[in-house]
N, C-alpha and C positions, 0 to 999 in steps of 0.2 A: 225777312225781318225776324222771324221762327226763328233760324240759327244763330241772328245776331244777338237777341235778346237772352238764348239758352247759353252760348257764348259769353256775358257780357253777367248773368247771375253763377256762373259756377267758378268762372276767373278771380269775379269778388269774391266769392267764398273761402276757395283759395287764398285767396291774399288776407283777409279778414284772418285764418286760423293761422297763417305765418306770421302775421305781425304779431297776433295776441301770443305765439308761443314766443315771441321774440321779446316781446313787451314784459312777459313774465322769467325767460331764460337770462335774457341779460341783465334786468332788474335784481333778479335771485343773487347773483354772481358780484352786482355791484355794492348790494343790501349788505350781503355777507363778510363781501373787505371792507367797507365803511365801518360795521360793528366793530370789526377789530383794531382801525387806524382812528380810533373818536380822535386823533390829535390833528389828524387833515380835515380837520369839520369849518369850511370856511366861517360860519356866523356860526359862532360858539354860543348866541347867548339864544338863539332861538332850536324850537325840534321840529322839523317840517314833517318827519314823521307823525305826527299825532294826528296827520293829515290824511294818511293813506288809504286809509280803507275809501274813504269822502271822490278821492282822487283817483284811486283803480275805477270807481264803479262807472267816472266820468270819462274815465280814457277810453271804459270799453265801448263804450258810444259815441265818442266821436271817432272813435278809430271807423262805424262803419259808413260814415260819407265819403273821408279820406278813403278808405276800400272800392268805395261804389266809383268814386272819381276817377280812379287809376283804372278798375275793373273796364270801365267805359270804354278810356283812352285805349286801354288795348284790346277790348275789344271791335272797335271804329277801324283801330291797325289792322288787327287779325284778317276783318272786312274790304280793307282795300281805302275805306272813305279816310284819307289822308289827303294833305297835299305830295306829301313824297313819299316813294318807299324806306324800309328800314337799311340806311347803310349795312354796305358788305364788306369781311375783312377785319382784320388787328389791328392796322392803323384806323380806318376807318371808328372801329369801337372805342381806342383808348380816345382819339380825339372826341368820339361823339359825348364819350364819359367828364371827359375836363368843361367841356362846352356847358353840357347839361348841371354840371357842379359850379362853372362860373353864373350860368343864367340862372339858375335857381335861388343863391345866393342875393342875386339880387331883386328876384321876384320876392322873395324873403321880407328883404330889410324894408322894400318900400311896402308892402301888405301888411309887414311890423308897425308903421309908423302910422298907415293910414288907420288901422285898427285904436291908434292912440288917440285917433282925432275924436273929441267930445262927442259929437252925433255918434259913433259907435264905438267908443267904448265899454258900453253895456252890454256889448258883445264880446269884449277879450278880457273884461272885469272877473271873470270865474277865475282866468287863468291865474291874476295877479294875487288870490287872496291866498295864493303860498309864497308867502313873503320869504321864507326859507325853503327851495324847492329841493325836491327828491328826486329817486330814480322815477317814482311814481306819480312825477306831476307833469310828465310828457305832452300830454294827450288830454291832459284835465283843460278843457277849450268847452267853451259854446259851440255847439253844431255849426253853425254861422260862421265862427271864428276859425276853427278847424277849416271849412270850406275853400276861406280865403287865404289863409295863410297855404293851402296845398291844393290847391285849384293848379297849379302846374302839374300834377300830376295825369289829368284830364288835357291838358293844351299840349303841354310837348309830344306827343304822340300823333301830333294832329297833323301840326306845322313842324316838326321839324324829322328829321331821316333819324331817327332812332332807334334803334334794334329791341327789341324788349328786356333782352336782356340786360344793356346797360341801364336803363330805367330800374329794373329790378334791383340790382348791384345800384344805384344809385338811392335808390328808396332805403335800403339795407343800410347803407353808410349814414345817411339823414338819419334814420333811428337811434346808430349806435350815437352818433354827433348829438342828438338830441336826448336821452336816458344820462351820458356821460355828462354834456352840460348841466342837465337839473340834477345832480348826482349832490351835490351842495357838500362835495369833500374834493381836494384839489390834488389832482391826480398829474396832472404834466404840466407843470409850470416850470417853463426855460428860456433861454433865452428865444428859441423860435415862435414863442407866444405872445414876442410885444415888438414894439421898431425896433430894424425895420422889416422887419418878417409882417404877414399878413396873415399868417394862422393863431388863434385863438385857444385858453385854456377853461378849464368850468368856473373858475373866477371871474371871465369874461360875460357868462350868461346870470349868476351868480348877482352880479353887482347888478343887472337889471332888475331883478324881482326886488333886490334891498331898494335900490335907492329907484326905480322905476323910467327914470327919462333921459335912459344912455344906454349904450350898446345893444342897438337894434338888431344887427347882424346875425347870421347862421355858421355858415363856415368858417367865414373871414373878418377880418375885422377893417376893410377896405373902405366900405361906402360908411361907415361912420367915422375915420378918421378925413376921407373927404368932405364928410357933410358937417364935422364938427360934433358929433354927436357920441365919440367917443368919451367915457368917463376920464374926467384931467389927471386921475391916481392911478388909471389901469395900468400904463407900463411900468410907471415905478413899482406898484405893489407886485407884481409876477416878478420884475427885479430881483426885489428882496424874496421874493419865496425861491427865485432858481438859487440863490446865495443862501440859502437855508432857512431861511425867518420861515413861522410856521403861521400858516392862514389867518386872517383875523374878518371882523366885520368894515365893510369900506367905511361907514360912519356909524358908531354908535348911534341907539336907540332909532334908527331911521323911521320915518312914518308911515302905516299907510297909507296909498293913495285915495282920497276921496274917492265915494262909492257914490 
């Protein structure tokens, strides 16, 4: 129990100082082309910036459950207490990688939606009061909220033959997916962002913080055009932006959501 606990606080550690460099390197780098593109500012009429300092000091706190979660999971790995070992091999990895990018996605959307449910949303309420999200508003979650929404980090390593590595590389992509989403300046909007493509652009994540009770999803924008919960403008408006129209807000003056 000695190793696995010494195992289990130096893994977090680890991981805790890569995402914070990661949180802040790619953040820097996205901060810095936004200053200079203010014309790809999807909601022009708001500055989610005025938010950041409020929203670093919260990411860096929830970033350390999300750390301890993961840390866990592989350290339980590292130990053996699995149900299966970590696949071996290149096919083995790319498949275990699309697996883990399909499942999570969808542990995502429904952990999104349940978080909406009244009884706890005074849990994911922190997240939504950046009506205009940043690079900096990733992580801005209730401890709570954080937990559930990346509670797969802790289970997949459990149940399922995942090598650590693609977990890693899979955590890496979710960050930049998530900084690039709240990035609130629209960066790849084309035709492979709307039907009938299933990958998403930051105007995707973008229209949820505006208008709040549409586009659940993370990677894909799958289980919400199955469940209906896709915004009715999202393909049209990425449309018009692959064809050059430049960002705007999905509905003036949108409201906050009741707190």
């Amino acid at each position: 129990m000695a190793g696995l606990a010494l195992d289990f606080l130096w893994i977090t550690a680890v991981l805790y100082a890569g995402h914070v460099a990661a949180y802040f390197g790619l953040g820097g780098v996205l901060a810095w082309w936004n200053a200079r593109h203010p014309e790809r500012r999807i909601q022009s009429g708001r500055r989610g910036e005025d938010r950041a300092r409020a929203e670093i000091v919260k990411s860096l706190k929830a970033l350390v459950p999300i750390c301890a979660m993961m840390g866990a999971g592989l350290a339980l790995q590292r130990h053996g207490i699995t149900l299966w070992k970590p696949a071996e091999g290149w096919a083995a990895w790319l498949g275990m990688f699309a697996l883990s990018v399909l499942l999570f996605d969808a542990w995502f959307y429904w952990a999104h939606r349940m978080m909406h449910w009244r009884p706890l949303y005074r849990f994911h309420r922190v997240h939504h009061r950046s009506l205009a999200p940043t690079v900096w508003s990733t992580y801005s979650d209730d401890p709570l909220d954080a937990v559930v929404h990346q509670g797969y980090l802790l289970i997949a390593p459990l149940v399922l033959p995942i090598p650590p590595s693609v977990l890693i590389v899979h955590r890496l992509y979710d960050h930049a997916n998530g900084q690039i989403g709240h990035a609130g300046f629209e960066y790849f909007a084309s035709p492979t962002a709307r039907r009938p493509w299933p990958l998403v652009c930051t105007t995707f994540h973008d229209q949820h913080h505006e208008l709040f009770n549409c586009n659940y999803g993370n990677f894909f924008s799958i289980w919400d055009r199955v469940m209906g919960t896709l915004h009715p403008g999202y393909d049209r408006k990425v449309g018009a932006m692959a064809a050059g129209a430049p960002p705007s807000p999905s509905r003036p003056g949108a409201a906050r959501p009741a707190e």
